[in-house]
C-alpha positions, -999 to 999 in steps of 0.1 A, spaced: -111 -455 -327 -112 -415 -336 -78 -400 -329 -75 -364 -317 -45 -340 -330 -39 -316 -307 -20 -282 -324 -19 -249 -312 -30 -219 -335 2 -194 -345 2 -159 -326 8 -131 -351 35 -103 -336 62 -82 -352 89 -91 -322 100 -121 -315 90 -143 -346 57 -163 -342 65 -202 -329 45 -229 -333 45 -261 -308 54 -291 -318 22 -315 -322 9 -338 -295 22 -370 -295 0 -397 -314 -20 -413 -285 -8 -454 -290 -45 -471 -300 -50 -497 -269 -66 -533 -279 -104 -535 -279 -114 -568 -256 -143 -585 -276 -169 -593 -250 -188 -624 -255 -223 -623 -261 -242 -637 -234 -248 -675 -243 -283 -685 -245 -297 -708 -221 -296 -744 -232 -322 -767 -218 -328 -806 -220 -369 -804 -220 -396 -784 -238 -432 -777 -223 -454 -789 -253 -480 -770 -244 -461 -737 -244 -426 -747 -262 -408 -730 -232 -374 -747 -222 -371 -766 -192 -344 -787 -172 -374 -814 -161 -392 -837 -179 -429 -822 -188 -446 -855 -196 -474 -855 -170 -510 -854 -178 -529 -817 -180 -550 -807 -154 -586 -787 -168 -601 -762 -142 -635 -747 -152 -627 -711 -139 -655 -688 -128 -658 -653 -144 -687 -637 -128 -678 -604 -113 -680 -614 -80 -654 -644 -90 -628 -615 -100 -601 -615 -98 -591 -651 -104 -565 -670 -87 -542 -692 -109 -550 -683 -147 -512 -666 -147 -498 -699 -144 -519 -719 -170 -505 -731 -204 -537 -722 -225 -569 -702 -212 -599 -705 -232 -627 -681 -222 -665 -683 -241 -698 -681 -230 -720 -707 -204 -751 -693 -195 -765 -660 -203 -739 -633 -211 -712 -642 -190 -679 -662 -200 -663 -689 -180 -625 -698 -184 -611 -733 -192 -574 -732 -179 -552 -757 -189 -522 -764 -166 -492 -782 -174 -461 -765 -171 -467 -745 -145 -481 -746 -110 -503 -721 -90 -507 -718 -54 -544 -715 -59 -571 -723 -87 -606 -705 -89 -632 -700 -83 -640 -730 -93 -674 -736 -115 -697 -760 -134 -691 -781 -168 -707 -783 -201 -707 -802 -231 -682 -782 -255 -661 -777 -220 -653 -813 -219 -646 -816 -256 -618 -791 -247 -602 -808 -223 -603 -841 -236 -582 -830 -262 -557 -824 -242 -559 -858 -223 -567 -837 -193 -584 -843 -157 -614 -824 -159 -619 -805 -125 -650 -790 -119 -685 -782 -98 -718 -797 -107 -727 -789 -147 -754 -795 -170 -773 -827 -169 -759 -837 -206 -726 -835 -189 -727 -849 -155 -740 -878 -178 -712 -876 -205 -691 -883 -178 -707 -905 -157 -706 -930 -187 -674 -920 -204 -643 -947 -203 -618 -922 -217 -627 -893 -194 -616 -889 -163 -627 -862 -137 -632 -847 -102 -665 -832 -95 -666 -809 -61 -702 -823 -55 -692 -855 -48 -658 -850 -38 -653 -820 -12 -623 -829 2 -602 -820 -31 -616 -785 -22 -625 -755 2 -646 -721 2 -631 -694 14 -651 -668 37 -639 -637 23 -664 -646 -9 -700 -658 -10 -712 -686 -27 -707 -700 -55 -681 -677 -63 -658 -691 -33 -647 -725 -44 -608 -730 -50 -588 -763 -56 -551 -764 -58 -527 -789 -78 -516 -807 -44 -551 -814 -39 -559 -824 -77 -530 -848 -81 -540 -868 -46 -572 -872 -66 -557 -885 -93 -536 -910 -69 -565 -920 -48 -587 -927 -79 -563 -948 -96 -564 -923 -128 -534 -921 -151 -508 -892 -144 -486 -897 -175 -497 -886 -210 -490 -882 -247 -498 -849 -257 -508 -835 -288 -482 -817 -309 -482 -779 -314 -460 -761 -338 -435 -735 -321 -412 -711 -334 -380 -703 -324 -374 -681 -290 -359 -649 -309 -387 -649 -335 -400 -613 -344 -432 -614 -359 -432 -589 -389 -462 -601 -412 -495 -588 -404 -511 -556 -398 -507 -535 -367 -529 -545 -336 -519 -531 -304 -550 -527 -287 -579 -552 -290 -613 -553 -276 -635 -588 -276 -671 -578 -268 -696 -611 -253 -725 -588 -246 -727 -546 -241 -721 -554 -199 -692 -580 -210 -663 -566 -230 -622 -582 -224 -594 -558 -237 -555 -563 -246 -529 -539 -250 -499 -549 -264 -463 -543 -241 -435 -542 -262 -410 -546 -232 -424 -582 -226 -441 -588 -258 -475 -597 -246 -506 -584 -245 -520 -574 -207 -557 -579 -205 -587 -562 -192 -616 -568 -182 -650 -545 -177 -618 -515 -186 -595 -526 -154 -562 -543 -154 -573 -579 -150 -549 -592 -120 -542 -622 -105 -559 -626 -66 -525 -643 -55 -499 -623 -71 -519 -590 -77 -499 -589 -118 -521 -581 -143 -526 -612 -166 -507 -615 -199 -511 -633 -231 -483 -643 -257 -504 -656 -280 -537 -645 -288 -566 -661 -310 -599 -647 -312 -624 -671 -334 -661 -673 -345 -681 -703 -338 -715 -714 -340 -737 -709 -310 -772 -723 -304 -795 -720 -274 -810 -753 -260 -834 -745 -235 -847 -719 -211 -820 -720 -185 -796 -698 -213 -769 -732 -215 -758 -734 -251 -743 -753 -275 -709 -744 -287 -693 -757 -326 -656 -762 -312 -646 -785 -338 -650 -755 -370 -640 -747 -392 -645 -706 -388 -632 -674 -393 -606 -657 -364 -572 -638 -359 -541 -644 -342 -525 -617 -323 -486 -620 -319 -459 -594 -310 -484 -566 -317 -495 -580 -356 -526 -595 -364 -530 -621 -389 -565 -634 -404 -572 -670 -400 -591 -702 -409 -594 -720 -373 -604 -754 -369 -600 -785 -341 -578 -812 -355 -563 -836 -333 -586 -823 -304 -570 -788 -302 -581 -759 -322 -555 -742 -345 -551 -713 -363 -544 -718 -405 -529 -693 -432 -560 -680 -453 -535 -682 -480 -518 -712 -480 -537 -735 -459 -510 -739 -436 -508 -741 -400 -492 -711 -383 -469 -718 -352 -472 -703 -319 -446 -681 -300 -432 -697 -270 -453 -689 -241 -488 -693 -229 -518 -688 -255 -557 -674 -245 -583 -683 -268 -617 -659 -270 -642 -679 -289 -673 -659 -294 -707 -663 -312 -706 -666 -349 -736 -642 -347 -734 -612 -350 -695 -621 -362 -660 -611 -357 -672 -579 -376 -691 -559 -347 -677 -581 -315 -638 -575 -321 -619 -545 -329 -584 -536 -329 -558 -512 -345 
């Protein structure tokens, strides 16, 4: 504590003598309470799938929503509240989603769109329920014939399901997790789950390796181009989409991303139609974006989830707590011309 003396400067005069007052008395130092620091919240449960804290058990089986992104589908209702978002391409130049839920639960979930192949190797490494509309005739039969997977196709089961008017079809389709689960209860389908394990770090982590990466662009095709700019106040990156804030329909935020990994894979086109083949299981070339740092990576699938390793150790790097997005884009041209970032 800085004490102040308080004197009083001297007068010079002939008559009377200069006097000087006598000093200020010494202010008596008063005790300095010590505040506590605000405790951190303790919590009996983690979300495995984002390493969040939770007082309730997180031990029931993901749901998988194949999420339309054509522009009349925007903006989405739901992907705020899934656990891990991967968006790549179907047909043509246009991405659709595969959102994950878990830990979290949306009033609404949509559009909802078709299935493919490399869609359902996703979600089956997560265990998940595979919600969707129609697909591609390899994977209508995949799971027609599959004893492991389990799903809930709109075509043959409306009721799960509705249109809404304000949309035309097929960009008008929504489900919702009340709606999913009696699904799940009225087919006799497991609800519980053992999921795979993914490495977290701690919640007060600051990410200081890696180069600076603050704003990112991911570019599918010339007319289909996803952005990220990083907010230091929350520590995620806010996406866009075609250059506008990307929102959600229900809550109207703008969608945010903790953890970010953009990886190569290899594409192949299988028939007229555009519908593709996708290499999900690597390994490939990508980055992971965290806390406004980018790090180069090796990615590959191992335990049915892909992960991101250290170029230089081999190692696999943990995720922040929070949700993750994964952009998986064509191997051709590369990560060279279709990302960017500084």
């Amino acid at each position: 504590m800085m004490l102040i003396l308080l004197t009083a400067c001297a007068q010079e005069t002939t008559v009377p003598p200069a006097q000087t007052e006598p000093p200020a008395p010494t202010p008596t130092p008063q005790p300095v309470t010590q505040q506590p620091s605000p405790e951190q919240p303790t919590y009996s449960y983690t979300a495995p799938l984002t390493g969040m804290g939770t007082n309730e058990p997180v031990d029931h089986r993901p749901i998988m929503v194949m999420v339309n992104n054509a522009p009349p589908a925007r903006p989405q209702s739901g992907l705020d509240k899934a656990d891990i978002v991967y968006e790549l391409l179907a047909e043509g130049e246009m991405t659709r989603f595969v959102a994950i839920y878990q830990s979290q639960k949306p009033k609404v979930i949509g559009p909802v769109r078709s299935i493919r192949p490399y869609f359902i190797q996703l979600g089956a490494g997560f265990d998940a329920v595979m919600i969707h509309a129609g697909g591609s005739p390899e994977a209508l039969e995949t799971l027609a014939h599959s004893t492991t997977y389990n799903s809930v196709n709109e075509i043959s089961n409306g009721k799960y399901f509705w249109r809404e008017k304000f949309r035309k079809m097929p960009h008008n389709l929504y489900t919702d997790l009340d709606r999913i689960d009696k699904a799940i209860a009225d087919k006799g389908m497991r609800d519980r789950s053992e999921l795979p394990f993914l490495p977290f770090l701690p919640a007060d982590t600051v990410i200081t390796d890696g180069a600076k990466a603050e704003t990112i662009q991911v570019t599918y095709h010339s007319l289909n181009k996803a952005s990220y700019t990083y907010d230091p106040e929350s520590k995620k990156y806010l996406r866009f989409t075609a250059g506008k804030p990307h929102t959600d329909l229900v809550t109207k935020q703008q969608l945010s991303v903790t953890n970010l990994l953009v990886i190569a894979a290899r594409h192949k086109i299988l028939d007229s139609e555009g519908r593709r083949e996708v290499d999900i299981n690597g390994p490939g070339d990508g980055y992971l974006f965290q806390q406004g740092k980018v790090q180069p990576v090796i990615w590959k699938r191992v335990n049915g989830v892909i992960r991101a390793y250290s170029v230089t150790d081999q190692k696999e790097l943990p995720l922040l707590p929070g949700n993750t997005w994964v952009n998986i884009l064509p191997d051709k041209p590369g990560l060279a011309k279709e990302l960017s970032f500084q």
